[in-house]
N, C-alpha and C positions, 0 to 999 in steps of 0.2 A: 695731877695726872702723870701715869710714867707711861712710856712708850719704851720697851726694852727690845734687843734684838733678839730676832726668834727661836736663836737656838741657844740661849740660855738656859738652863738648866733649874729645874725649881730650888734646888741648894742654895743655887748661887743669888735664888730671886730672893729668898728668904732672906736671904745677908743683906741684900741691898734694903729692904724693904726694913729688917730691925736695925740696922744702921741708921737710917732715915728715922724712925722710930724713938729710936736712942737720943739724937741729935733734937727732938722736939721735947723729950720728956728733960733735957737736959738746960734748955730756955722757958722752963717752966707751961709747955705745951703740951695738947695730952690727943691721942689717936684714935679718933670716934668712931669709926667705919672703914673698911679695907673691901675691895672689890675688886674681881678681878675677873675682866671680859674675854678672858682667853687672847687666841691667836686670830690678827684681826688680819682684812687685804688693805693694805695703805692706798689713798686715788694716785700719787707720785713717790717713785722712788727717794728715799734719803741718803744721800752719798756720805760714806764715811770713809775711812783710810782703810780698812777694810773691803769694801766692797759696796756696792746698791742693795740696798732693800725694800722688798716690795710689802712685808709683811712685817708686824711687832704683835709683841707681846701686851695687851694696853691692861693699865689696873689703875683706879681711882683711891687715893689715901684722904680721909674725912679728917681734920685734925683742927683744935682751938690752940692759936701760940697767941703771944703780943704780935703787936703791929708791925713790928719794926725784924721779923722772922725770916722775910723774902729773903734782906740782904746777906743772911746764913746761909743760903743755898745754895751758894757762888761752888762750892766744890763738887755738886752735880754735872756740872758743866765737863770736869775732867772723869766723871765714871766713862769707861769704855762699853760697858755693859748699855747701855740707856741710847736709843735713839734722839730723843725728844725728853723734855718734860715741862710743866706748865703748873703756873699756878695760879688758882683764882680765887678771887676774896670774897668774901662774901661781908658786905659791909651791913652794918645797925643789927647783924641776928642775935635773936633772944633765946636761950636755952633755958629750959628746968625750971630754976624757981626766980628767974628772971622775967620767963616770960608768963606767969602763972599770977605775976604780984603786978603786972597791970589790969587795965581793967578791958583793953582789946585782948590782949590773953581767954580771958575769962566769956567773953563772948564767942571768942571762934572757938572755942570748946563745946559750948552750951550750944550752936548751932550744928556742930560736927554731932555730939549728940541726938541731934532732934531730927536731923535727917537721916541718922544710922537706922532710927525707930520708925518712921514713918513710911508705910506703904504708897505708890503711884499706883494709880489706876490704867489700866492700859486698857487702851480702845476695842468698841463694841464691833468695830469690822474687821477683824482680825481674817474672816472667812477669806479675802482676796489677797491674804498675803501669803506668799511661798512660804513651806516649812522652814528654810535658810534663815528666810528673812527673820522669824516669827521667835527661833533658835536665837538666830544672834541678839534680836529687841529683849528678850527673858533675861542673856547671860548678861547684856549691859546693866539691867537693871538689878541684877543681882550681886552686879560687883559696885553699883553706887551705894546698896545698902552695908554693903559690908565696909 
């Protein structure tokens, strides 16, 4: 997670972001997902030698390194660009054809499957419930089938 200050310029976010980028595919790491939640309202100002801010820029980077990748990241610390940044592990995940060649792989598929297909039934007293209500119970259940 980067937290950058808000009036960063997308040029300079791009630099920072393939720099960062760079720096993983360089420890044999590779950059799965990039996100970026816009300009967000901080709940406390972060004081910098610049000034307090109340707002960042926040963007999420998805990325597979070795274990031992965190202790790289020490020169984050001196970007002036960046309020914040965070990192968090995500321990035992399985990707691709890792998670595919077990055989929980293979299950949570094959149920992900079975409930994409299968219709619920929705209740015979539907007459007492408000159009809202009746609107939102359809759209929930049309986004568990999908």
């Amino acid at each position: 997670m980067l937290l950058l200050k808000p009036h960063v310029k997308g040029e300079a976010l791009m630099d920072l972001v393939a720099r960062v980028g760079k720096h993983v595919y360089r420890k044999n790491g590779v950059v799965t997902d990039m996100k970026s939640f816009g300009t967000v309202q901080l709940g406390y100002g972060i004081k910098k030698l610049d000034g307090r801010y109340y707002q960042g820029k926040l963007m999420e980077m998805t990325m597979m390194t070795p274990p031992n990748f965190n202790d790289e990241l020490h020169y984050l610390n001196k970007e002036d660009r960046l309020l914040r940044w965070l990192l968090v592990k995500h321990r035992d995940m399985k990707y691709g054809l890792e998670f595919l060649s077990e055989d929980d792989g293979i299950s949570e598929l094959s149920k992900l499957r079975r409930s994409l297909y299968e219709d619920e039934d929705l209740d015979e007293d539907e007459d007492d419930e408000d159009d809202d209500d009746l609107r939102r119970r359809k759209k929930r259940q049309n986004s568990r089938k999908m």
